[in-house]
TIVEXTI-87036 format. One record per residue: residue number from 1; residue in one letter; x, y, z of N, C-alpha, C in turn. Coordinates in steps of 0.2 Angstrom, whole numbers, plus 5000, padded with zeros to 4 digits. Example, Ala and Ser with C-alpha at 12.3 -4.5 7.8 and 13.67 -1.06 7.14 Angstrom:
2
(site 1, 'A', (5066, 4972, 5039), (5062, 4978, 5039), (5066, 4984, 5039))
(site 2, 'S', (5064, 4989, 5035), (5068, 4995, 5036), (5064, 5000, 5039))
This chain:
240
(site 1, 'X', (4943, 4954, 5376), (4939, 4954, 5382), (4931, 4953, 5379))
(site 2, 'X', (4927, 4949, 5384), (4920, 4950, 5382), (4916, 4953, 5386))
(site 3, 'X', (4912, 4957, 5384), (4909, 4962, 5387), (4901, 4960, 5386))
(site 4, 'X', (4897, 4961, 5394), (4892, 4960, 5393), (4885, 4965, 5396))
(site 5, 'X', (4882, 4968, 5392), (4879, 4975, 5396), (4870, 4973, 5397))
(site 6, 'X', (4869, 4972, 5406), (4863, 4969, 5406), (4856, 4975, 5410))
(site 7, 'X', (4853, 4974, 5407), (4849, 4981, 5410), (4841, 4978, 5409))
(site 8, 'X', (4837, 4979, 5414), (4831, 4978, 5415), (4826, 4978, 5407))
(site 9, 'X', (4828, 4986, 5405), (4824, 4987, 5401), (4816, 4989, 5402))
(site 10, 'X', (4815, 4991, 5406), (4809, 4989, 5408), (4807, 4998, 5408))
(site 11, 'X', (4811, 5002, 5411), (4808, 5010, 5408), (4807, 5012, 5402))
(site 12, 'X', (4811, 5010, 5399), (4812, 5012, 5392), (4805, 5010, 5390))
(site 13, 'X', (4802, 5005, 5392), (4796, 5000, 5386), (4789, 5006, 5392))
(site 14, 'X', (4791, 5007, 5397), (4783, 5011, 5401), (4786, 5018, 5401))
(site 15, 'X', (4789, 5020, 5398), (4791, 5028, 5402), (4792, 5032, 5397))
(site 16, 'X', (4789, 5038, 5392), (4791, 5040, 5387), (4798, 5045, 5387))
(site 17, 'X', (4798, 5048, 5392), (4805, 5050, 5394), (4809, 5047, 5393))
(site 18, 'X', (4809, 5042, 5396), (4816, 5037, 5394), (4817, 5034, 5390))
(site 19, 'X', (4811, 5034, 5388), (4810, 5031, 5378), (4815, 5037, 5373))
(site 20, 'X', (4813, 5042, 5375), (4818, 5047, 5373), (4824, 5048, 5374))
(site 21, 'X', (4825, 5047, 5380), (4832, 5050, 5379), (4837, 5042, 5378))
(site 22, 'X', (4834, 5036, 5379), (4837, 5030, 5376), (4832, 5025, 5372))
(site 23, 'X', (4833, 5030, 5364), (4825, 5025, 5366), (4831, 5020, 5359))
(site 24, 'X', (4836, 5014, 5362), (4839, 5009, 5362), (4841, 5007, 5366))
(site 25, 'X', (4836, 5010, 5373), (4837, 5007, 5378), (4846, 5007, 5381))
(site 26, 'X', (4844, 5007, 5389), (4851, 5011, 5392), (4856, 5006, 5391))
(site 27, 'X', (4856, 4999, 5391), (4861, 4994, 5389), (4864, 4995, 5382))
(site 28, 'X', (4861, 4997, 5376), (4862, 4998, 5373), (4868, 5006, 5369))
(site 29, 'X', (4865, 5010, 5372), (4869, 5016, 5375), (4876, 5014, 5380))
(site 30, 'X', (4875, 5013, 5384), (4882, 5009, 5386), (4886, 5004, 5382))
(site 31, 'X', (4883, 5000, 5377), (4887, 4998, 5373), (4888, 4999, 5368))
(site 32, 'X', (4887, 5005, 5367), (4890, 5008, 5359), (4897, 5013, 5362))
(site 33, 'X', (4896, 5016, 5368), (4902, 5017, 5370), (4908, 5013, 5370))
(site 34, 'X', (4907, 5007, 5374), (4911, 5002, 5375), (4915, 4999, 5369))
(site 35, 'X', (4909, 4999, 5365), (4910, 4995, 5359), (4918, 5000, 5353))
(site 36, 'X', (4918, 5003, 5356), (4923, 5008, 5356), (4930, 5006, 5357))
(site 37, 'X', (4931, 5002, 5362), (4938, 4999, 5365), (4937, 4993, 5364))
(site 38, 'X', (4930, 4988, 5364), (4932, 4980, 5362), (4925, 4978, 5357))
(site 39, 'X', (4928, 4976, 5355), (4926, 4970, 5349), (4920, 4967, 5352))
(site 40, 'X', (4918, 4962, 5354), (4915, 4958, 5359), (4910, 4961, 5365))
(site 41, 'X', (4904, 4967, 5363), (4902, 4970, 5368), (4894, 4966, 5366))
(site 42, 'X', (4890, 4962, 5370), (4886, 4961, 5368), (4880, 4964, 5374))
(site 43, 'X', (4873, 4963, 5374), (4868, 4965, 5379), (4864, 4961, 5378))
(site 44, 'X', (4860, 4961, 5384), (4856, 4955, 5387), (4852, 4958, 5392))
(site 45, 'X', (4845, 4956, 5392), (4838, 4961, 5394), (4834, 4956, 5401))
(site 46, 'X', (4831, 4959, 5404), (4827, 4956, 5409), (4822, 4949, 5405))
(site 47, 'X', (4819, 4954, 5402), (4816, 4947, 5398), (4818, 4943, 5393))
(site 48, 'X', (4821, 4942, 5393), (4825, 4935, 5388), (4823, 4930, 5393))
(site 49, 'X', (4825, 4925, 5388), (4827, 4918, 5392), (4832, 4917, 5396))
(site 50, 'X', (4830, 4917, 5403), (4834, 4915, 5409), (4837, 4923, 5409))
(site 51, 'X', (4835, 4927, 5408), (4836, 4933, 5408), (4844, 4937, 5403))
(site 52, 'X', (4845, 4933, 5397), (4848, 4933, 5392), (4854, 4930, 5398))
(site 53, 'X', (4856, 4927, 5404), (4862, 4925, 5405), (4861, 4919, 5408))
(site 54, 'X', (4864, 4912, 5402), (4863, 4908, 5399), (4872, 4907, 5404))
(site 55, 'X', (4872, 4900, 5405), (4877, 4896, 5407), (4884, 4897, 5403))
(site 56, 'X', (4882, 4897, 5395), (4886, 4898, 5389), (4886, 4905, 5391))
(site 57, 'X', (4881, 4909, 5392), (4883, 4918, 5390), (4888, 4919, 5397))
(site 58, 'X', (4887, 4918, 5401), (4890, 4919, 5410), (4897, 4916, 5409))
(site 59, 'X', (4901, 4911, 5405), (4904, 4907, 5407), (4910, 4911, 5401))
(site 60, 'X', (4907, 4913, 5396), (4912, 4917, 5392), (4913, 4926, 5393))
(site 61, 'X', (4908, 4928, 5397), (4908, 4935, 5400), (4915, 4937, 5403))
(site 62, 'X', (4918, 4940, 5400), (4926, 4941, 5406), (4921, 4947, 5412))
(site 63, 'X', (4920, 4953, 5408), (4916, 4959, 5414), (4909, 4961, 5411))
(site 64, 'X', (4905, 4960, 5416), (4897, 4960, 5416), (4896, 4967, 5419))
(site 65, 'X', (4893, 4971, 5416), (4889, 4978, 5416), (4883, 4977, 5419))
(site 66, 'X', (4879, 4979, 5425), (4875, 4979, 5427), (4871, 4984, 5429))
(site 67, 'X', (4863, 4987, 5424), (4859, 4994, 5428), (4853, 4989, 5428))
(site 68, 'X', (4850, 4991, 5434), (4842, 4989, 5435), (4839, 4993, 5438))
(site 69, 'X', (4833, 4996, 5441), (4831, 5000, 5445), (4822, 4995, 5448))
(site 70, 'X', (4818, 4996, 5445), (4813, 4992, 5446), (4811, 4988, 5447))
(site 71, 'X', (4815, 4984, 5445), (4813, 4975, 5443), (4818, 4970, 5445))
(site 72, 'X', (4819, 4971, 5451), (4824, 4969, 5455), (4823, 4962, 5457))
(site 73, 'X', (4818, 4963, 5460), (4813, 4955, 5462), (4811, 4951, 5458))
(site 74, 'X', (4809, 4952, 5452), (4809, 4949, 5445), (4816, 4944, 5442))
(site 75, 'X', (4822, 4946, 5445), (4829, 4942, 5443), (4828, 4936, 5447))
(site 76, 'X', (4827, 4930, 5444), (4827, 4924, 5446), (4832, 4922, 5451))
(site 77, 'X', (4830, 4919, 5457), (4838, 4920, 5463), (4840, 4914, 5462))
(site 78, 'X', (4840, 4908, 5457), (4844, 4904, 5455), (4852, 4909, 5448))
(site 79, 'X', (4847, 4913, 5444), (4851, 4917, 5440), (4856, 4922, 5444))
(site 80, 'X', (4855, 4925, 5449), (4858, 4930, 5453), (4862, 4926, 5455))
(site 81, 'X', (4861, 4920, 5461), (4866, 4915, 5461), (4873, 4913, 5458))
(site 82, 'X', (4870, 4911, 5451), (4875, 4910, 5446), (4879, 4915, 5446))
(site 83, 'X', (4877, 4923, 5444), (4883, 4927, 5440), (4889, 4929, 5450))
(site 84, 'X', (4883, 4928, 5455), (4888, 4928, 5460), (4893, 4924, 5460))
(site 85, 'X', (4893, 4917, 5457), (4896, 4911, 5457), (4902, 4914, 5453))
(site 86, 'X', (4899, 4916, 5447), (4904, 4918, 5442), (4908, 4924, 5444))
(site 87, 'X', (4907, 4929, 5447), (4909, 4934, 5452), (4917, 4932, 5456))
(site 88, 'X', (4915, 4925, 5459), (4921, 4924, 5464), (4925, 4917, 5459))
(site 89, 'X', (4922, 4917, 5455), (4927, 4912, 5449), (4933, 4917, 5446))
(site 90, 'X', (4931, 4925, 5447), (4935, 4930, 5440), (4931, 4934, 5434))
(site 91, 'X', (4924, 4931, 5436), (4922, 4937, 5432), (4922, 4942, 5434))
(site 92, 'X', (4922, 4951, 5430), (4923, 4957, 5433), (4916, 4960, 5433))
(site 93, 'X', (4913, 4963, 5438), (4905, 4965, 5439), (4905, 4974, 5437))
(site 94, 'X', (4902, 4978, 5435), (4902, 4985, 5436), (4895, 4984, 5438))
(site 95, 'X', (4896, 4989, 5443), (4886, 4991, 5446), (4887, 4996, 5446))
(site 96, 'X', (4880, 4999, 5441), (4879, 5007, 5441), (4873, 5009, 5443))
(site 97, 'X', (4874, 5013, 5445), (4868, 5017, 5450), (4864, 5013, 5453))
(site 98, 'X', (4858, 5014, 5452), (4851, 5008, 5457), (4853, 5002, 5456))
(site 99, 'X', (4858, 5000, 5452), (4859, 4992, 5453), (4861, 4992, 5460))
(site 100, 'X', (4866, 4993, 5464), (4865, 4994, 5472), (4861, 4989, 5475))
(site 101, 'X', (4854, 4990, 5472), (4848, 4984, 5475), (4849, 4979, 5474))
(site 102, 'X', (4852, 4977, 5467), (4851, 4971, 5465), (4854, 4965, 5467))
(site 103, 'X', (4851, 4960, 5465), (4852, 4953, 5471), (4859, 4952, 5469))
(site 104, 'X', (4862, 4950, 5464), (4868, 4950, 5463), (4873, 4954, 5468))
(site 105, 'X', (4873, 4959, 5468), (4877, 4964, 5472), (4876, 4964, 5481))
(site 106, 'X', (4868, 4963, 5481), (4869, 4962, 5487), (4870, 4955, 5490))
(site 107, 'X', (4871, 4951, 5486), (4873, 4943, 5487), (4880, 4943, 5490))
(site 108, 'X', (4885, 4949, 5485), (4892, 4949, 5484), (4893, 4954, 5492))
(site 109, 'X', (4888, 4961, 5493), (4890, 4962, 5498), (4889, 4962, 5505))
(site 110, 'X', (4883, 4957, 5506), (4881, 4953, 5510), (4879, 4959, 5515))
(site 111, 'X', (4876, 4965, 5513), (4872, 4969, 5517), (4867, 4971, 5513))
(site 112, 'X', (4861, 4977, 5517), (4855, 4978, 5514), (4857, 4984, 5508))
(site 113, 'X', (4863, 4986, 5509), (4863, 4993, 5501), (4861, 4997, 5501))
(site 114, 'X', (4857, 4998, 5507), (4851, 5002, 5506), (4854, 5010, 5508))
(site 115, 'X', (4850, 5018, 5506), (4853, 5023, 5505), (4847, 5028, 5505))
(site 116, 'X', (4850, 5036, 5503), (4845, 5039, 5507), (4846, 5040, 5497))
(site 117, 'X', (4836, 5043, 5494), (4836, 5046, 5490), (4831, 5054, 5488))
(site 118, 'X', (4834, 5055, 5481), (4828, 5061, 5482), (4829, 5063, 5474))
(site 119, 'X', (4823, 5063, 5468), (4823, 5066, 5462), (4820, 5074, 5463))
(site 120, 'X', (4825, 5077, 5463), (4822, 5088, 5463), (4828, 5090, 5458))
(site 121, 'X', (4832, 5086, 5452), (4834, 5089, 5448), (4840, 5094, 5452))
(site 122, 'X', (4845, 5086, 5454), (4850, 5094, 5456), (4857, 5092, 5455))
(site 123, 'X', (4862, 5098, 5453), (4868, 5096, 5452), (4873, 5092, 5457))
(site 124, 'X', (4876, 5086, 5455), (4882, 5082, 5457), (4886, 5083, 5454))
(site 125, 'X', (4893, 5081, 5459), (4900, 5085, 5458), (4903, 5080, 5462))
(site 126, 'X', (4907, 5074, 5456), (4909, 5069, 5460), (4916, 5071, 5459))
(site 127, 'X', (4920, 5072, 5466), (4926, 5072, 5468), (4931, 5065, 5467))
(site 128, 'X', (4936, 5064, 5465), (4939, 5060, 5464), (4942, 5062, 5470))
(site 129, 'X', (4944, 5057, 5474), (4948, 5052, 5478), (4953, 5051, 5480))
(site 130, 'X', (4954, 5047, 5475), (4960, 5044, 5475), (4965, 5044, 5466))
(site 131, 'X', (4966, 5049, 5465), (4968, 5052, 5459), (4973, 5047, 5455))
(site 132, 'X', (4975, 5041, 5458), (4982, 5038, 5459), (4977, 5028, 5455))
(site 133, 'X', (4971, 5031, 5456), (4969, 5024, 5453), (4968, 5026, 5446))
(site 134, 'X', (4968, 5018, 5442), (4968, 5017, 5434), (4960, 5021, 5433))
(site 135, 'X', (4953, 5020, 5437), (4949, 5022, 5435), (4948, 5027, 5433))
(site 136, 'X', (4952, 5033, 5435), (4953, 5038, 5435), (4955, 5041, 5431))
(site 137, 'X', (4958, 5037, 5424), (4961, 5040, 5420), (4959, 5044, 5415))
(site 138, 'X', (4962, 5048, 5414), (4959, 5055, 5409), (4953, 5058, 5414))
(site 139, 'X', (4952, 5060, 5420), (4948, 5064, 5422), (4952, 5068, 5426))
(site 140, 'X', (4947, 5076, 5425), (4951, 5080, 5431), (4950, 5080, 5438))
(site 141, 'X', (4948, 5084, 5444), (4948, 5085, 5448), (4940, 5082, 5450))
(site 142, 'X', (4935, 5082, 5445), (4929, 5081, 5447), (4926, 5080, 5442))
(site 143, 'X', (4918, 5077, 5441), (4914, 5078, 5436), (4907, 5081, 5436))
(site 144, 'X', (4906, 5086, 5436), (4898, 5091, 5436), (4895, 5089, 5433))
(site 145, 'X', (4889, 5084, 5434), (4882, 5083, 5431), (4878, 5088, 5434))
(site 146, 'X', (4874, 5091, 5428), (4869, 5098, 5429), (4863, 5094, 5431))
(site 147, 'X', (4864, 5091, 5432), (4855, 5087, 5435), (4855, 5080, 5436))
(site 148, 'X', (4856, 5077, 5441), (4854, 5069, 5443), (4849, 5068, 5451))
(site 149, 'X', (4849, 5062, 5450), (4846, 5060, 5456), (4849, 5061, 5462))
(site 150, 'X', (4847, 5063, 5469), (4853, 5060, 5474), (4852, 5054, 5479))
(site 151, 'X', (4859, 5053, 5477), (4858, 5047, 5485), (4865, 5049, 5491))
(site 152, 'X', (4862, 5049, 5497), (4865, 5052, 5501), (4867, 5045, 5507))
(site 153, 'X', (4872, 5048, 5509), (4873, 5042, 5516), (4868, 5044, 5522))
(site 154, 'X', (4867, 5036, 5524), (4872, 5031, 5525), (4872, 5025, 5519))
(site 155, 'X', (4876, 5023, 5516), (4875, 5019, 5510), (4877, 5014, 5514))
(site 156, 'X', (4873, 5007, 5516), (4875, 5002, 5520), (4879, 4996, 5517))
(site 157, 'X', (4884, 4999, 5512), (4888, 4994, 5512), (4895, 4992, 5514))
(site 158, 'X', (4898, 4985, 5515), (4905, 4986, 5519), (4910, 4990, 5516))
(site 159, 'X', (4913, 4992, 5520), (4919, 4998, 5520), (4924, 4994, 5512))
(site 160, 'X', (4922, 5000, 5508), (4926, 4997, 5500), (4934, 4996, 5502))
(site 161, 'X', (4935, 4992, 5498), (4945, 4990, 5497), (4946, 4999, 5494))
(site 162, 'X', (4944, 5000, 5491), (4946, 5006, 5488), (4941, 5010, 5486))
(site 163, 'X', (4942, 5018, 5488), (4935, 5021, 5488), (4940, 5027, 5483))
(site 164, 'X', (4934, 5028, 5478), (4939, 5031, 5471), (4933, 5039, 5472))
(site 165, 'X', (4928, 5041, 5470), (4924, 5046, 5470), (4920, 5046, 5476))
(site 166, 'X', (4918, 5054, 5478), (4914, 5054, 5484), (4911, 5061, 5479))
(site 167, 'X', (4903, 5059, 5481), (4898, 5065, 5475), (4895, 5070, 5481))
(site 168, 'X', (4896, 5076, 5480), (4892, 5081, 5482), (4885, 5082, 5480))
(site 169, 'X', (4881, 5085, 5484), (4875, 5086, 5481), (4872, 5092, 5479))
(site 170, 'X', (4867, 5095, 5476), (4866, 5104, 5478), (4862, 5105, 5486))
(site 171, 'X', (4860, 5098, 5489), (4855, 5100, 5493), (4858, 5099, 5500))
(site 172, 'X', (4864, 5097, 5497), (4870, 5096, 5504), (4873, 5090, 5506))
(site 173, 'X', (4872, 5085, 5503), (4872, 5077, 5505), (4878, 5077, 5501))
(site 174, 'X', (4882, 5071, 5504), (4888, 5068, 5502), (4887, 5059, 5498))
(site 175, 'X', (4890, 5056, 5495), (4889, 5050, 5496), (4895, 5047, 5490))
(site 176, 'X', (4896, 5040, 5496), (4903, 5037, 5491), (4900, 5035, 5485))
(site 177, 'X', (4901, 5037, 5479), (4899, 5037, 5473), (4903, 5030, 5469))
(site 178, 'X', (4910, 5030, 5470), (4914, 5027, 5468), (4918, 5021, 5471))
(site 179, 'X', (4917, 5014, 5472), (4921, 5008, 5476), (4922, 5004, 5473))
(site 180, 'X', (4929, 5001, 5476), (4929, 4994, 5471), (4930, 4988, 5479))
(site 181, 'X', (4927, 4984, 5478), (4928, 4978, 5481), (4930, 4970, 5476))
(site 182, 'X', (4934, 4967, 5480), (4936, 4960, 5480), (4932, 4957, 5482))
(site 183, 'X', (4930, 4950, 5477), (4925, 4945, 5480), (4928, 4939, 5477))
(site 184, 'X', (4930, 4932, 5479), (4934, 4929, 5478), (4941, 4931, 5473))
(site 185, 'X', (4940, 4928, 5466), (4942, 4929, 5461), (4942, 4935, 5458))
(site 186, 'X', (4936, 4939, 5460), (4932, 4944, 5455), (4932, 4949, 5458))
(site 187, 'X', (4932, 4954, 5455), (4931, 4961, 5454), (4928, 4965, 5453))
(site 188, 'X', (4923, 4970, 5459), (4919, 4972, 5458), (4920, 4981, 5457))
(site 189, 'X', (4914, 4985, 5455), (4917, 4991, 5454), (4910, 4995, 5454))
(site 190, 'X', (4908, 4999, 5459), (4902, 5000, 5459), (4903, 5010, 5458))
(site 191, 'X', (4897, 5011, 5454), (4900, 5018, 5453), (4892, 5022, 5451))
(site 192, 'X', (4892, 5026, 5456), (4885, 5028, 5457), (4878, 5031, 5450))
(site 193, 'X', (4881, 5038, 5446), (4877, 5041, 5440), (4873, 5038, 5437))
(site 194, 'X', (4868, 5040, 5434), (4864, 5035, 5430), (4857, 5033, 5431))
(site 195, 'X', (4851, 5038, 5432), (4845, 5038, 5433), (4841, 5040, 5428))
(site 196, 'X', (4838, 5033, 5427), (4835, 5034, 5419), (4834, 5039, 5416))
(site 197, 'X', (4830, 5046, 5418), (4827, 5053, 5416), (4832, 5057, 5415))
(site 198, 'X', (4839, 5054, 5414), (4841, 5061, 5414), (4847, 5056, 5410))
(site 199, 'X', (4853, 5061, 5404), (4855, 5060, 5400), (4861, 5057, 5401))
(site 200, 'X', (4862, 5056, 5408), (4870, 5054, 5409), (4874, 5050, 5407))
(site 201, 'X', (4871, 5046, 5403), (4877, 5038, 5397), (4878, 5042, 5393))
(site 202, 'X', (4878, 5051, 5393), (4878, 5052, 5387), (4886, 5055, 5389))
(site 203, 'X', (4884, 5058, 5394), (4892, 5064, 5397), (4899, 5057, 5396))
(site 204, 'X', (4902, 5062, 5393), (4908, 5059, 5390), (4913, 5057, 5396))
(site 205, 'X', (4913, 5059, 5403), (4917, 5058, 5409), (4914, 5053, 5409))
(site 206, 'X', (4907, 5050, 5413), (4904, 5048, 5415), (4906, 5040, 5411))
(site 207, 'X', (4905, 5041, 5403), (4910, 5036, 5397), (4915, 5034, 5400))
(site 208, 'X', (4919, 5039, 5402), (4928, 5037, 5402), (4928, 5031, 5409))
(site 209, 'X', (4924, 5034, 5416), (4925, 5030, 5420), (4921, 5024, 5419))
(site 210, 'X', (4917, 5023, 5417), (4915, 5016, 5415), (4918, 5013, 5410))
(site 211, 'X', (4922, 5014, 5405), (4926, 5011, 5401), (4932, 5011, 5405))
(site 212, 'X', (4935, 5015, 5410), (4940, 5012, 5416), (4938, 5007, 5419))
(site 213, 'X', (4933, 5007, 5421), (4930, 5001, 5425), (4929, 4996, 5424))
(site 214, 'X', (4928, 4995, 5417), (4926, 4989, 5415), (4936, 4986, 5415))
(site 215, 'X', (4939, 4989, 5411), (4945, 4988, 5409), (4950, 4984, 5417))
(site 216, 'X', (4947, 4988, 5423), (4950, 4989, 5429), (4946, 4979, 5432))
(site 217, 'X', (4940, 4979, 5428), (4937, 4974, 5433), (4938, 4967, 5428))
(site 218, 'X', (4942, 4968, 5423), (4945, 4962, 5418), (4952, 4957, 5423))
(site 219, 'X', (4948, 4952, 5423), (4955, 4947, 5426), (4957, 4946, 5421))
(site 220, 'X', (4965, 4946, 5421), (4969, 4945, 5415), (4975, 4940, 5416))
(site 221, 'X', (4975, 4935, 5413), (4979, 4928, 5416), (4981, 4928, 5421))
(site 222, 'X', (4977, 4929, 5428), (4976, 4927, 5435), (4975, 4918, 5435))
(site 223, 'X', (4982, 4916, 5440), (4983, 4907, 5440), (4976, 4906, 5444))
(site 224, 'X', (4971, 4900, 5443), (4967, 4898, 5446), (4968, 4893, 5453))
(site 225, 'X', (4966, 4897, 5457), (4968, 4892, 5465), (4967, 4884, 5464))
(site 226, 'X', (4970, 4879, 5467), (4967, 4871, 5468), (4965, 4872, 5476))
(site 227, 'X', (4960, 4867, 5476), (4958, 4868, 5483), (4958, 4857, 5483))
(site 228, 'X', (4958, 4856, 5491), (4954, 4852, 5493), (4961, 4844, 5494))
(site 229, 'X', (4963, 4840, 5492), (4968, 4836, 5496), (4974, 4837, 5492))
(site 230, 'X', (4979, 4837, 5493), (4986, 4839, 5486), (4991, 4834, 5491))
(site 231, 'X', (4992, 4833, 5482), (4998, 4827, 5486), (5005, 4833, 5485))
(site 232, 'X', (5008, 4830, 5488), (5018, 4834, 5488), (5020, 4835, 5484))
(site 233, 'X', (5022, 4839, 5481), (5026, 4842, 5477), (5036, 4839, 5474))
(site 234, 'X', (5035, 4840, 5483), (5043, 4835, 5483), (5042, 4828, 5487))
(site 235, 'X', (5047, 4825, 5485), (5047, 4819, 5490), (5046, 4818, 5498))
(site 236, 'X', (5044, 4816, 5501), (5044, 4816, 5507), (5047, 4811, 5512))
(site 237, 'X', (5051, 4815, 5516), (5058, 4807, 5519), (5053, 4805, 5521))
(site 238, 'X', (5053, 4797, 5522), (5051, 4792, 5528), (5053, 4790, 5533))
(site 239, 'X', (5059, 4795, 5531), (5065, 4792, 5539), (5062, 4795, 5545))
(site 240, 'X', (5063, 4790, 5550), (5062, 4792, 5557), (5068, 4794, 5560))
C-alpha cells in the first residue's frame, strides 16, 4: 500500500508551541506511526510544487491522509479537484480534525462542514459506536483525551454511511467524531482529534484508529466499472 501524509505545515513554521510538540511537523509524526504497518509511507507539504501532489504522486497514492487548519484557501482548486477525481477513481481519503474545511472534503461532501468550536483546554471522551467496525479494532469502550479542542454540533455534513465514534465534551457538547462515507470508487473516513497545541498524534489510541483507517479506506482488487456504449456479450438473435 502507498501512503500519503499531506499537511499544511504552516503552524509548525509560525507557532512555537507546535514547533515543539511536532517540531517534524504533524505530517511527519503521523508517518512515523504509519510507517509501522507499510513500507511506502511518504508526505507532502502545502508548499511544494503543486502542493507536493503531483499527477504521478496522486496517481500512485492507494490512501491519502489529510490535516490542514489555516490554509485552506491556499490549496489550489485545480489540485483539490484532482485528489477529488482520484477520490471517486478508488483512492482512500482519511480527514483529520480541521481538515473538515478543506476543499477536497467539502468537494466530496458537497456541503458547508461547518460546526460549532471552542479552545478552554477540556477533556474529550470519544465513545465508540459501533464496536462491530474494523476501525475499531483494539480499542475499548472509549478514548479519553485530557485536553483537546471542541467541536460541537451541528456538524453540517450529510448523514455518514456509517458513523463509528461520537465525542463528549467537558463543557457538555456531543459531536460525531467518527464517519465513513462512499464517494464513487473511494473511501472516505473522517475522524475528528488533532489540534495542533496539544499532543494528540502522540496517544497511542488515537495511532490505532488512524492506522485502522487508513487500512479500512485501502481499495484492494475492487474490478473497475466500464461506462459508456458496450457491445453484447452474447450473440443477439435477429430473428423476428
Amino acid at each position: 500500500m502507498n501512503v500519503l501524509v499531506w499537511n499544511e505545515n504552516r503552524h509548525e513554521k509560525e507557532n512555537q508551541v507546535v514547533a515543539d510538540i511536532y517540531p517534524e511537523g504533524i505530517h511527519s509524526a503521523i508517518a512515523d506511526f504509519l510507517g509501522e504497518d507499510h513500507e511506502n509511507v511518504k508526505t507532502a507539504t502545502l508548499d511544494e510544487e503543486e502542493h507536493g501532489l503531483t499527477d504521478e504522486v496522486l496517481a500512485e497514492t492507494d490512501v491519502l491522509v489529510w490535516w490542514g487548519h489555516k490554509a485552506h484557501d491556499e490549496v489550489q482548486d485545480e489540485i483539490a479537484e484532482k485528489v477529488k477525481q482520484r477520490v471517486l477513481e478508488g483512492m482512500g481519503l482519511v480527514v483529520l480534525h480541521s481538515a473538515h474545511f478543506s476543499k477536497p472534503f467539502k468537494k466530496l461532501m458537497g456541503t458547508s462542514c461547518d460546526l460549532k468550536w471552542r479552545e478552554a483546554d477540556e477533556k474529550e471522551r470519544i465513545w465508540v459506536v459501533d464496536p462491530s467496525h474494523p476501525i475499531t479494532e483494539g480499542i475499548g469502550e472509549f478514548i479519553e483525551i485530557e485536553k483537546e479542542e471542541m467541536y460541537g454540533e451541528h456538524f453540517d455534513i450529510p448523514t455518514p454511511e456509517e458513523l463509528i465514534f461520537v465525542s463528549w465534551f467537558e463543557g457538555g457538547e456531543v459531536f460525531r467524531s467518527g464517519a465513513t462515507f462512499r464517494r464513487g470508487r473511494g473511501k472516505v473516513f473522517y475522524f475528528r482529534p488533532g489540534h495542533e497545541t496539544y499532543p494528540t498524534y502522540y496517544n497511542k489510541e488515537v495511532q490505532t484508529v488512524i492506522r485502522n483507517g487508513v487500512k479500512w479506506a485501502n481499495n484492494t482488487e475492487t474490478p473497475t466499472p466500464v461506462y459508456g456504449n458496450a457491445q453484447p456479450l452474447e450473440e443477439i438473435s435477429t430473428k423476428s
